[in-house]
Each structure stands twice: as structure tokens, then as C-alpha cells.
MARDRENRO-741382 format. One line per field, with one value per residue (C-alpha): residue number from 0; residue in three letters; chain; x, y, z. Coordinates in Angstrom, 1 decimal. Each point is the difference from the previous one (the first is absolute). Example, Ala and Ser with C-alpha at 12.3 -4.5 7.8 and 13.67 -1.06 7.14 Angstrom:
2
k: [0,1]
r: [ala,ser]
c: [A,A]
x: [12.3,1.4]
y: [-4.5,3.4]
z: [7.8,-0.7]
***
This chain:
268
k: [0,1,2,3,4,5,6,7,8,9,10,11,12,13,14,15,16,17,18,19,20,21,22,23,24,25,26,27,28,29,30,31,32,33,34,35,36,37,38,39,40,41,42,43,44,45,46,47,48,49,50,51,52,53,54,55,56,57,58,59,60,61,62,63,64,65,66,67,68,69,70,71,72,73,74,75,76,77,78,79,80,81,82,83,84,85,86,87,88,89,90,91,92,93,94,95,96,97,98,99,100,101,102,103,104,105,106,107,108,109,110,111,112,113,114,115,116,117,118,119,120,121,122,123,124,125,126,127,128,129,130,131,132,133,134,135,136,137,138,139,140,141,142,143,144,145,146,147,148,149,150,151,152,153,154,155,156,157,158,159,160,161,162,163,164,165,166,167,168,169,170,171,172,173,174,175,176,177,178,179,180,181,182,183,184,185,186,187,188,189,190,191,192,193,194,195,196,197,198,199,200,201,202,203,204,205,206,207,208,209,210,211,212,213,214,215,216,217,218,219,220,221,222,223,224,225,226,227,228,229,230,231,232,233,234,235,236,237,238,239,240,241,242,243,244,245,246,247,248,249,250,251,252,253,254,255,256,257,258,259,260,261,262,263,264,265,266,267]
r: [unk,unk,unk,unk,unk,unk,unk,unk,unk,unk,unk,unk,unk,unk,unk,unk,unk,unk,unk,unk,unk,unk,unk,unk,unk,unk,unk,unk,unk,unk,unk,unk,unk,unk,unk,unk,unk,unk,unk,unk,unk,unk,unk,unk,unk,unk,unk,unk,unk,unk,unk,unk,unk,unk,unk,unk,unk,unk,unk,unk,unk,unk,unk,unk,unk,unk,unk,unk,unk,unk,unk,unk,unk,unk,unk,unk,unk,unk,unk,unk,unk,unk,unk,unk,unk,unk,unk,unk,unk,unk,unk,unk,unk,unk,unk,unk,unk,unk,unk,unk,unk,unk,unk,unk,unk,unk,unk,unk,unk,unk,unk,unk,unk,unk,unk,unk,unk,unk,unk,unk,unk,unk,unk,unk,unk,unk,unk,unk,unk,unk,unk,unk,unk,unk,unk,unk,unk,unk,unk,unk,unk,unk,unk,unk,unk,unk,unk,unk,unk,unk,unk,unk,unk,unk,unk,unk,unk,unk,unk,unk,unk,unk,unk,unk,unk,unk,unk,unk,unk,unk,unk,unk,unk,unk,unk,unk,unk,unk,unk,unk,unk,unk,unk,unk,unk,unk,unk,unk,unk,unk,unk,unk,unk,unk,unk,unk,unk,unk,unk,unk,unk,unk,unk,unk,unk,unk,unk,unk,unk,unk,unk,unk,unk,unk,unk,unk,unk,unk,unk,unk,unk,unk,unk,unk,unk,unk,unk,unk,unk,unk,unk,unk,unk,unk,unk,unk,unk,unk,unk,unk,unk,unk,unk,unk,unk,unk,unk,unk,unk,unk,unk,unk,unk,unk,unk,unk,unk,unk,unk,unk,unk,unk,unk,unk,unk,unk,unk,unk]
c: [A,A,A,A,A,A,A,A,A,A,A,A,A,A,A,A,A,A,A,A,A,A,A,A,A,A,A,A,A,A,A,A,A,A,A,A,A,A,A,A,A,A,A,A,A,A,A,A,A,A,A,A,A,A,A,A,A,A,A,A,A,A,A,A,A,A,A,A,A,A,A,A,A,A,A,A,A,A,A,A,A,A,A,A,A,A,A,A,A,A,A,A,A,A,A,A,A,A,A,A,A,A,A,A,A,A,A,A,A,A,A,A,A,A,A,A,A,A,A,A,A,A,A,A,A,A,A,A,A,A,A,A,A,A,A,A,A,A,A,A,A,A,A,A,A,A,A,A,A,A,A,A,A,A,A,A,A,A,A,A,A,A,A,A,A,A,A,A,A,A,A,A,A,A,A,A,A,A,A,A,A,A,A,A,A,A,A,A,A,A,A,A,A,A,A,A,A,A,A,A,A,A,A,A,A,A,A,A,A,A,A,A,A,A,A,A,A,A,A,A,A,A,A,A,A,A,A,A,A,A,A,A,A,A,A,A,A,A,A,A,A,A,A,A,A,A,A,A,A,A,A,A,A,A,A,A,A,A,A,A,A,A,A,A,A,A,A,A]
x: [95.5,0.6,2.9,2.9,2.7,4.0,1.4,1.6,2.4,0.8,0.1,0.8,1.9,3.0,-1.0,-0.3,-3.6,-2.1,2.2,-1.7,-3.5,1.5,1.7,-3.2,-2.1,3.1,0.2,-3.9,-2.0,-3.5,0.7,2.4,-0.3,2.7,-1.1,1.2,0.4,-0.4,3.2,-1.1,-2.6,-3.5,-0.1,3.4,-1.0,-3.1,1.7,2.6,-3.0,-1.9,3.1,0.6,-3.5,0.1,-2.5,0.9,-1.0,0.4,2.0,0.6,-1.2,2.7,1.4,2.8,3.3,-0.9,3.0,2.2,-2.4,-2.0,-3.4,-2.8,-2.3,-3.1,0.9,0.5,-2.2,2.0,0.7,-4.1,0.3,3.5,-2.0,-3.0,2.3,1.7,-3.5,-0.7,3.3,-0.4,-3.5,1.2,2.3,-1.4,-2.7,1.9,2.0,-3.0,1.0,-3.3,1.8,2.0,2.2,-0.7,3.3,-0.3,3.9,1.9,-1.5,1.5,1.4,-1.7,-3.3,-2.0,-0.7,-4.0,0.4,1.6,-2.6,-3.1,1.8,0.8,-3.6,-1.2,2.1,-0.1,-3.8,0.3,2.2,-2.3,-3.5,2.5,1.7,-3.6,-1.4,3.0,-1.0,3.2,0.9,1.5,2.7,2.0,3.0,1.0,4.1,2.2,1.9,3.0,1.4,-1.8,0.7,-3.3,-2.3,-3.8,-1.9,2.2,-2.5,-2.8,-2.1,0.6,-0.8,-3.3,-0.9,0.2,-2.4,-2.0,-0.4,-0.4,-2.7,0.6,0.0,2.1,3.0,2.2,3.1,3.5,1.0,4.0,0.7,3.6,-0.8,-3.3,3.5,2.2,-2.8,0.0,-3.5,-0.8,-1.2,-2.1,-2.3,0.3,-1.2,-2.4,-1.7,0.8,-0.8,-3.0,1.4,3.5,0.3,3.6,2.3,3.7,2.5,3.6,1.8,0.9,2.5,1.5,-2.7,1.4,-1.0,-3.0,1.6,3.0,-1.5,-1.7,-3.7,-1.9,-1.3,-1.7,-2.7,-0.1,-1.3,-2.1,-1.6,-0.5,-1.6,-2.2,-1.8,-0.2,1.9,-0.8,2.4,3.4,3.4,3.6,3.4,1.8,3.1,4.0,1.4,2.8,0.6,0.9,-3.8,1.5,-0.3,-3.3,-2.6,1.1,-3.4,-1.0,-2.3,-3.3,0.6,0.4,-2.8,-2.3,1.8,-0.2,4.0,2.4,3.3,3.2,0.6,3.3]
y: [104.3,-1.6,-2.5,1.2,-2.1,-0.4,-1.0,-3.5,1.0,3.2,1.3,-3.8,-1.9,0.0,-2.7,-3.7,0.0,-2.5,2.7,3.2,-1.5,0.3,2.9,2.0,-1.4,0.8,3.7,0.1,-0.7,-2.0,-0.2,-0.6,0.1,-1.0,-0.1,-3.3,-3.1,-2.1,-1.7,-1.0,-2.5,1.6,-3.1,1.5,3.5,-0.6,-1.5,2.9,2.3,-1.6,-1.1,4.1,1.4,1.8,0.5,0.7,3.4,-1.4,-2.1,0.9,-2.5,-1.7,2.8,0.2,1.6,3.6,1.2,-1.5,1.6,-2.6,0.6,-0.9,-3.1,2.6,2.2,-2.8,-1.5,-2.7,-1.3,-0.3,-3.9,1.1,2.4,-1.8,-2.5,2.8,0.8,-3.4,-0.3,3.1,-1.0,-3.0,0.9,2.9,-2.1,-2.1,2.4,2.2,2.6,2.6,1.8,-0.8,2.5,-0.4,1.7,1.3,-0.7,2.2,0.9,-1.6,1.5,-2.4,0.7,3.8,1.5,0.1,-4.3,0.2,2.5,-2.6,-2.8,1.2,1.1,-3.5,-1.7,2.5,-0.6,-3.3,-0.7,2.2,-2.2,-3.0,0.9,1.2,-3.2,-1.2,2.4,2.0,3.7,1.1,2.5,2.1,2.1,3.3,-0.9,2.8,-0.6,2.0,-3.0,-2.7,1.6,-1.0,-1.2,0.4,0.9,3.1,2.7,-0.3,2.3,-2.9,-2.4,2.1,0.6,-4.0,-1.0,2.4,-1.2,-3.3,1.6,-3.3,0.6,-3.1,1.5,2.2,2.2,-0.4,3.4,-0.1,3.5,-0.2,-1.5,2.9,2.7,-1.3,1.0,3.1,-0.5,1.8,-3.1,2.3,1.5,-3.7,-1.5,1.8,-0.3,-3.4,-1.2,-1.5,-2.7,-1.0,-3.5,0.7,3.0,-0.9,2.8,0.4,3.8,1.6,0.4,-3.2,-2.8,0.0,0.1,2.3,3.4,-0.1,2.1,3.0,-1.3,1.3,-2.6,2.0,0.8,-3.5,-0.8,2.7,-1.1,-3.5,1.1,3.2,-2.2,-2.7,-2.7,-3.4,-2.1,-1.7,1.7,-1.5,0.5,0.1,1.4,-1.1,-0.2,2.2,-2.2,-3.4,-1.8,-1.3,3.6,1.5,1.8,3.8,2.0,3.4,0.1,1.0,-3.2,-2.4,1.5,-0.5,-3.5,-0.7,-1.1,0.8,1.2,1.5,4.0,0.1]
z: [104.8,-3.6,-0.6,-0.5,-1.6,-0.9,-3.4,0.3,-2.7,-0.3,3.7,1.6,-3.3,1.6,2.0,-0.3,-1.1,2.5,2.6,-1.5,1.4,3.7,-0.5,-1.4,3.5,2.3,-1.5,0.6,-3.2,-0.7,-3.7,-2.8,-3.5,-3.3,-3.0,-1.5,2.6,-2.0,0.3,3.2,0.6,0.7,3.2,1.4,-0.6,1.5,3.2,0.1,0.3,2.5,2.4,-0.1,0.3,-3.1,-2.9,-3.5,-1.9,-3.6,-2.9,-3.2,-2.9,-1.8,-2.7,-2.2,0.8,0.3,1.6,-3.1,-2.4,-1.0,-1.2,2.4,-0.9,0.8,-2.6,-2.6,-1.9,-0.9,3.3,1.0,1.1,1.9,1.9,0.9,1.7,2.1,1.5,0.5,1.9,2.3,1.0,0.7,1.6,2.1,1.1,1.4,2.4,0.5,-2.1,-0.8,-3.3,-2.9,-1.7,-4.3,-1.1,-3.7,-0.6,-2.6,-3.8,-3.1,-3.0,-2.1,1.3,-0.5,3.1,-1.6,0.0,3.9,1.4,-1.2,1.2,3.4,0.6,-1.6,2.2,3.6,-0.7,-0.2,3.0,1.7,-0.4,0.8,2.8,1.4,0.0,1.9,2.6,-0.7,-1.1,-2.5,-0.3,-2.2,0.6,-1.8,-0.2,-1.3,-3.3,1.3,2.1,-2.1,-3.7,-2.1,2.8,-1.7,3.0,0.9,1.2,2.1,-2.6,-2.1,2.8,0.9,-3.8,-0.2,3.0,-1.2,-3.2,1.2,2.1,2.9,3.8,0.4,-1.0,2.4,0.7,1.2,1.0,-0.3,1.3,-0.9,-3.4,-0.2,0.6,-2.4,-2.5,1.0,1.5,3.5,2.6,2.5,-2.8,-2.0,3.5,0.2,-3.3,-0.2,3.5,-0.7,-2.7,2.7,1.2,1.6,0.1,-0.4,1.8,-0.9,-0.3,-2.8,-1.7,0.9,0.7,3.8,3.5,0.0,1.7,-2.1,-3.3,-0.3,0.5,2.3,2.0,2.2,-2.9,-1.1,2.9,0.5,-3.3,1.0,3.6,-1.4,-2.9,2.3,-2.4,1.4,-2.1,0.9,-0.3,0.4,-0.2,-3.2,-0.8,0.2,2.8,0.9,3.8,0.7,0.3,3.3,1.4,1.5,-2.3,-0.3,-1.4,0.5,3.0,-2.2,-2.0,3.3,1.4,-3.2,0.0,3.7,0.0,2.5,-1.6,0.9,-0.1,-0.2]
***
């Protein structure tokens, strides 16, 4: 079975952070992934993964402050030497802690730059990170994040993400397949899946509406992982979402999901 991981800060940030490590090994995970640990020392985060048995899925490279709006340093030009840095950190960074796959977020577009400027320098740059992060021996990854929750996030479609690898035309580069953020666009994750499958590094799972415990929406999990099983996706998957219960409490997943996931969880 593929790894399959919980969120260090959405589903365990309610913790004291070197607790969330223990919790995520006594609740029965292999891996853990955040995007930005950087606050962290990559020689204590390394230890707090090994004394727990776990394995990270991914970082994100050092980006601006898309949740406040601000525009991303892969979609502008003027912040070229900013961005460089931010891969050199994550591989750094990742390499240290054994991470396979850094996260290039594209950040939120500018009002002072045409979206004609921001689409070449994304590509420019995506390409870029790709052929470096390669000769890291790392993957790159891009996420499709919907612009509903994060107002004026660039890379807010997964046509748009698929359009761009595409034109790109580079095997190194890979999917995050956010099935709550894949709903909020109005964007159907069992026929996405499987046209997409074959491009997904990791599948996140959180319900929708809400972003909560998966079995608390209106998805229908049961497809989802249908999907995954009948196309034989070979990719990690994890746990996403906001919690709704106490992270001192035991798991509470539909049964199809802690089967896939290989958890045991409450029912009631």
C-alpha cells in the first residue's frame, strides 16, 4: 500500500508541534507532511521524524504570503533572485530530512503585473525549479488551490495547472490532487481522478462543503476510492482538512477511507 499521511497543521495544529510527530505514529501513520517547517531546524525536524518512524510527503518552497493576498514570487518577475533562493532553501532543506518532493506555490497575481507577464514568468520559473530540483534528486510539485478561500490565488484550476505542464512539456513536474479544493471549483474529483491520475504525486482528502473530517460533506467517498483502486493510482494520499474533534480523540473516517488508508478509527 502507498503512504498515507496526516497534515501537521491543519488536522494536528492544535498541538504543541514536536507533540504532533507522536501523535501522528500513536494514531497509526508512516508519514507527515506541512508545507513550511521551516521555522524549525531541518537537524530537529529530522530527529522528530526519525524518533517517530515517520517519513515526510513534501515541503513547500519558501513563497510569499498567499493567504494575505500577496503576490507569489513565481508569478513575478521582479522577485527572480527572491525565488531562486526559496528553491535553494527547500532543497536544502528537504534533503536534509529526506523529503522526495517540494511544493513550488505560484502565490497570488498582482495588479501591477498583466496576467500575459505572470503566465511567462511562472512557466520560466516552474521550468526552472523543475530542471533544479531534478538534479537534486527531488520532485516537483504544483497544486491547483481554489481562489474562493484564497481570493486571487494564480494557479486556481487544474485546466490551468494541466495546460501549464503541458506547455512546459517536462515529466518532472507533478500533481497535488486537493479534492476539496478540486470541489470548491466546481470540478468533479472521480472523473478529474481519473483523467488526471497519471500526473498525481499525492491526493489530499477533506469533505466538502467545509474542509472537515472526510464523511462529514456530501462527497462520495465511496467513488473516490473506487477511482483510486480501478485505475490503479500508485501515489500517496493524506489527510487534510479541519478538524471538527479534539486531536486528542481517535481518528473517526468512513470505513472505505481507513481501509484504503490502513487506519483503525472509531465508528461511533
Amino acid at each position: 500500500m502507498s503512504l498515507f499521511s496526516i497534515h501537521l497543521g491543519y488536522v494536528l495544529g492544535s498541538l504543541p508541534f514536536p507533540d504532533r510527530f507522536a501523535r501522528a505514529r500513536e494514531l497509526g501513520f508512516h508519514a507527515v507532511e506541512i508545507p513550511f517547517p521551516y521555522a524549525t531546524s531541518a537537524e530537529d525536524y529530522a530527529s522528530l521524524l526519525g524518533r517517530n518512524g515517520l517519513s515526510q510527503i513534501s515541503i513547500g518552497a519558501p513563497t510569499s504570503d498567499y493567504r494575505a493576498g500577496e503576490t507569489g514570487l513565481a508569478v513575478d518577475h521582479r522577485e527572480h533572485a527572491a525565488f531562486l533562493r526559496s528553491l535553494e532553501q527547500a532543497a536544502l532543506y528537504a534533503k536534509r530530512i529526506g523529503c522526495p518532493a517540494v511544493h513550488v506555490f505560484s502565490g497570488c497575481t498582482s495588479r501591477d503585473l498583466s496576467p500575459a507577464s505572470m503566465d511567462e514568468t511562472f512557466c520560466e520559473n516552474l521550468a526552472l525549479a523543475a530542471d533544479f530540483f531534478a538534479r537534486e534528486g527531488i520532485i516537483t510539485l504544483v497544486e491547483p488551490i481554489n481562489s474562493l478561500d484564497f481570493p486571487g490565488y494564480y494557479l486556481n484550476s487544474i485546466e490551468k495547472a494541466l495546460e501549464i505542464m503541458a506547455k512546459i512539456g517536462s515529466e518532472k513536474i507533478w500533481l497535488i490532487f486537493d479534492i476539496y479544493h478540486l470541489s470548491m471549483m466546481g470540478i468533479d474529483p472521480v472523473e478529474a481522478l481519473r483523467n488526471t491520475y497519471k500526473k498525481v504525486h499525492h491526493i489530499q482528502f477533506a469533505d466538502f462543503p467545509g474542509r472537515h473530517e472526510p464523511g462529514s460533506g456530501s462527497l462520495d467517498l465511496d467513488a473516490i476510492i473506487g477511482a483510486m483502486r480501478s485505475t490503479g493510482y500508485g501515489g500517496s494520499a493524506g489527510l487534510e482538512y479541519i478538524p471538527t474533534r479534539p486531536a486528542t480523540e481517535p481518528l473517526k473516517l468512513p470505513p472505505i477511507l481507513a481501509d484504503y488508508a490502513g487506519l483503525f478509527t472509531v465508528n461511533d
